[in-house]
MOPAC internal coordinates of N, CA, C and O (Angstrom, degrees):
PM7 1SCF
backbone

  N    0.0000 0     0.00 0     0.00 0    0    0    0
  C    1.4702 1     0.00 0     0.00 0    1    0    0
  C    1.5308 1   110.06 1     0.00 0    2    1    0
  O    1.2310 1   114.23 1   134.67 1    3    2    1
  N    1.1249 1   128.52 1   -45.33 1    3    2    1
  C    1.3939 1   139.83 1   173.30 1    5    3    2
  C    1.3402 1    89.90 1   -52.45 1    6    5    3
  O    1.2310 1   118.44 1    84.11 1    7    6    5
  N    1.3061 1   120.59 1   -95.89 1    7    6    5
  C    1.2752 1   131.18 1  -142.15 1    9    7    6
  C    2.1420 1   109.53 1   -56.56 1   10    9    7
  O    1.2310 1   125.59 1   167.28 1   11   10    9
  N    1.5131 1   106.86 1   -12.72 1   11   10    9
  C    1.1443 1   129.51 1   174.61 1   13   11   10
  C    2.2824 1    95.93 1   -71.91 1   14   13   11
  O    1.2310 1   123.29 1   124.54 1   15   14   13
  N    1.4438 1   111.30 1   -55.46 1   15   14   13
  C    1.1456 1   107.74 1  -153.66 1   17   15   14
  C    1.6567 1    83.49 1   -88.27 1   18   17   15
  O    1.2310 1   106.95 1   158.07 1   19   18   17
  N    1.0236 1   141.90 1   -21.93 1   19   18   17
  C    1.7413 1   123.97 1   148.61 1   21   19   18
  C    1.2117 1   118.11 1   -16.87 1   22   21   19
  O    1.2310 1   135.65 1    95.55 1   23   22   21
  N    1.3269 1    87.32 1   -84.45 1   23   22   21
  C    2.1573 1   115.99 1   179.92 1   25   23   22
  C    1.3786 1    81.76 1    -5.31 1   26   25   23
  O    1.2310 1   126.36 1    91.10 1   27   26   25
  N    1.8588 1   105.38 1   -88.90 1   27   26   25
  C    1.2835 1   139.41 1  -146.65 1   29   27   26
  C    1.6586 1   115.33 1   -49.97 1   30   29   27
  O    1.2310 1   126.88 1   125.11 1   31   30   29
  N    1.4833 1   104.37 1   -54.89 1   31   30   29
  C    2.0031 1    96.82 1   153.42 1   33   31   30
  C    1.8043 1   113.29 1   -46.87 1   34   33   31
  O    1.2310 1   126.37 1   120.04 1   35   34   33
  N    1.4203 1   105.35 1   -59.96 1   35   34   33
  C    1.4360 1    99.24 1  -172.27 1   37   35   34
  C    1.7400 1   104.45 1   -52.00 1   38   37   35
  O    1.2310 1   101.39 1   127.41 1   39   38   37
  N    1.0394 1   151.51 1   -52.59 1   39   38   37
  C    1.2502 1   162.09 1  -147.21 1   41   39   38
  C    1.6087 1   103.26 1   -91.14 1   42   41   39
  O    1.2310 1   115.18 1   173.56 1   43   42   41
  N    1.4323 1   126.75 1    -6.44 1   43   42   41
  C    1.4868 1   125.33 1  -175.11 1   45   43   42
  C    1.7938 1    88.61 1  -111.30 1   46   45   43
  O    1.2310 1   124.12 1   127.78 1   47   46   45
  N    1.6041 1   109.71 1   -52.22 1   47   46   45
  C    1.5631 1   108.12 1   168.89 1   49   47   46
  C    1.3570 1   104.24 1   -29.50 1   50   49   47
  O    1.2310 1   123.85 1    93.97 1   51   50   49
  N    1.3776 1   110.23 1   -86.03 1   51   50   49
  C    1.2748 1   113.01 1   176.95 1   53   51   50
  C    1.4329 1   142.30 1    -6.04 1   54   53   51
  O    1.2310 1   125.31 1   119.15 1   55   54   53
  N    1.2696 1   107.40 1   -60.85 1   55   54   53
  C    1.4231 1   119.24 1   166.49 1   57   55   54
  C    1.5010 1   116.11 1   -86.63 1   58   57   55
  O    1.2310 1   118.77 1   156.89 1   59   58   57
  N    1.0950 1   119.95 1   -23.11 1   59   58   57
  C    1.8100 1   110.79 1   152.02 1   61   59   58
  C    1.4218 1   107.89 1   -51.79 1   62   61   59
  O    1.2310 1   119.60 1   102.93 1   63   62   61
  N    1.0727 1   118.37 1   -77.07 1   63   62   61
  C    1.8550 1   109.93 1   162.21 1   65   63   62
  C    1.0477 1   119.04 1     1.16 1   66   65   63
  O    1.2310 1   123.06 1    87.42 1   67   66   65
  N    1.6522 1   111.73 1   -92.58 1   67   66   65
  C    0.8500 1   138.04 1  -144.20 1   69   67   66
  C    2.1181 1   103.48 1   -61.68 1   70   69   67
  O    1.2310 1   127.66 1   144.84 1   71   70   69
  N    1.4155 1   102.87 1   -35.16 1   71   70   69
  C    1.6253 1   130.21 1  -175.74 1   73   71   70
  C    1.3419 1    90.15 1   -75.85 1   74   73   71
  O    1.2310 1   106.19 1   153.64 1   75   74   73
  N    1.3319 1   143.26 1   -26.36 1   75   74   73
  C    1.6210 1   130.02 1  -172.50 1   77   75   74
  C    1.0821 1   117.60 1  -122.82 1   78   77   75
  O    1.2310 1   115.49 1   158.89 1   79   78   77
  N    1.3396 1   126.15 1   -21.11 1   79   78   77
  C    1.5812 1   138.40 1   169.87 1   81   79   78
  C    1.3833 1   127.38 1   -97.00 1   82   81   79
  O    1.2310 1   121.56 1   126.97 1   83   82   81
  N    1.5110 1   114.62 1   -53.03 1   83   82   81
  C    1.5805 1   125.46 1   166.81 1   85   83   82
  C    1.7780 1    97.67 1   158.39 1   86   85   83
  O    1.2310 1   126.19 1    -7.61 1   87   86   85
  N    1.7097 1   105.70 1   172.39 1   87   86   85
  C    1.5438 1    95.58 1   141.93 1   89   87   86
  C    1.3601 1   153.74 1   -81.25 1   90   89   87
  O    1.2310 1   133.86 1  -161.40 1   91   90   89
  N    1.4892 1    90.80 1    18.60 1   91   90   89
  C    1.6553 1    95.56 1   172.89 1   93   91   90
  C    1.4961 1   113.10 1   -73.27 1   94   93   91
  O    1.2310 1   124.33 1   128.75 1   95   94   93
  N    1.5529 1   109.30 1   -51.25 1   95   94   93
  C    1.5965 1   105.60 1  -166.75 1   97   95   94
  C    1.8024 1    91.77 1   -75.46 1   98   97   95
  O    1.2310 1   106.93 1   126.51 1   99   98   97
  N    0.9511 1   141.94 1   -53.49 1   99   98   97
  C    1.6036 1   140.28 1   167.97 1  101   99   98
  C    1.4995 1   104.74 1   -13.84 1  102  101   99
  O    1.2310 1   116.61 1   132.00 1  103  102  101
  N    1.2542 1   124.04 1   -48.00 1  103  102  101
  C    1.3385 1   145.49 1   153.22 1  105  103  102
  C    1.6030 1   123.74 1   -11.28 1  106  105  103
  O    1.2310 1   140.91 1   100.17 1  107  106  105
  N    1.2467 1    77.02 1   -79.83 1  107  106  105
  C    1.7901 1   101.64 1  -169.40 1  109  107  106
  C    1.0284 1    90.93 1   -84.38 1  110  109  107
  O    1.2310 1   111.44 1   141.58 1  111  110  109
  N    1.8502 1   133.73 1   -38.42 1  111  110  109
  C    1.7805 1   106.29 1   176.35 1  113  111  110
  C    1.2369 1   128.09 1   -52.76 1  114  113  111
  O    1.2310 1   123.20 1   126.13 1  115  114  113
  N    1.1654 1   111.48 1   -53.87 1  115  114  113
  C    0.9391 1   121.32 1   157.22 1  117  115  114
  C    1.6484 1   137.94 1   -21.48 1  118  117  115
  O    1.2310 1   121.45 1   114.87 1  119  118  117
  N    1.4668 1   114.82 1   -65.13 1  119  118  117
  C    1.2727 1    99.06 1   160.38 1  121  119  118
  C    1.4043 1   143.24 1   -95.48 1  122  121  119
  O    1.2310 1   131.29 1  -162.06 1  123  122  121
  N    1.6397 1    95.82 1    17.94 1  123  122  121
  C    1.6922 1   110.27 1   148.04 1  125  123  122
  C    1.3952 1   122.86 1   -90.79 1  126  125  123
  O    1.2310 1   131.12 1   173.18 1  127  126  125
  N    1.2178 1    96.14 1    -6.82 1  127  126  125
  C    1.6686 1    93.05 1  -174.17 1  129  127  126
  C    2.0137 1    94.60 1   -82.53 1  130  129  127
  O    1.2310 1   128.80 1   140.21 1  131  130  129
  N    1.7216 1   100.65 1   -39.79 1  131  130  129
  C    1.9072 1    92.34 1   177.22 1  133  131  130
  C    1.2714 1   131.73 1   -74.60 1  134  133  131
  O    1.2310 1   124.13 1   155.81 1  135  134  133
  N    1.5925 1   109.69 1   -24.19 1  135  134  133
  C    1.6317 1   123.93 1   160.42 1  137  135  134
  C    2.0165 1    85.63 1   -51.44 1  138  137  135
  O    1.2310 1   120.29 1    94.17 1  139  138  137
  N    1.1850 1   117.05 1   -85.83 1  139  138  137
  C    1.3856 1   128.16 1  -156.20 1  141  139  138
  C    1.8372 1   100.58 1   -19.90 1  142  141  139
  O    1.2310 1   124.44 1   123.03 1  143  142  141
  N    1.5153 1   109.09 1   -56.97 1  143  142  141
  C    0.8472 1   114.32 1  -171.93 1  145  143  142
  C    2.2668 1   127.31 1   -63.02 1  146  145  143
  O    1.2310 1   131.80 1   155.78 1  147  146  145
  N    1.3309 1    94.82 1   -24.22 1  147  146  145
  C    1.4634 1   120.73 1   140.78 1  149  147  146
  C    1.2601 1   140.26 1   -62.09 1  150  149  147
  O    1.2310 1   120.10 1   180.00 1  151  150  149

């Protein structure tokens, strides 16, 4: 459950990003956020 409501901050970060910067960095959060999760 924790590690579920992580994801879910990381994945709202994300799209704040992604909504103020572009989808590039949305991008790369993204696949640091699934390495991270590895």
């Amino acid at each position: 459950m924790l590690i579920g409501g992580g994801f879910f901050a990381l994945l709202l970060a994300g799209l704040l990003l992604w909504w103020r910067e572009g989808d590039r960095l949305f991008t790369d959060g993204l696949i640091a956020a699934i390495v991270a999760c590895f």
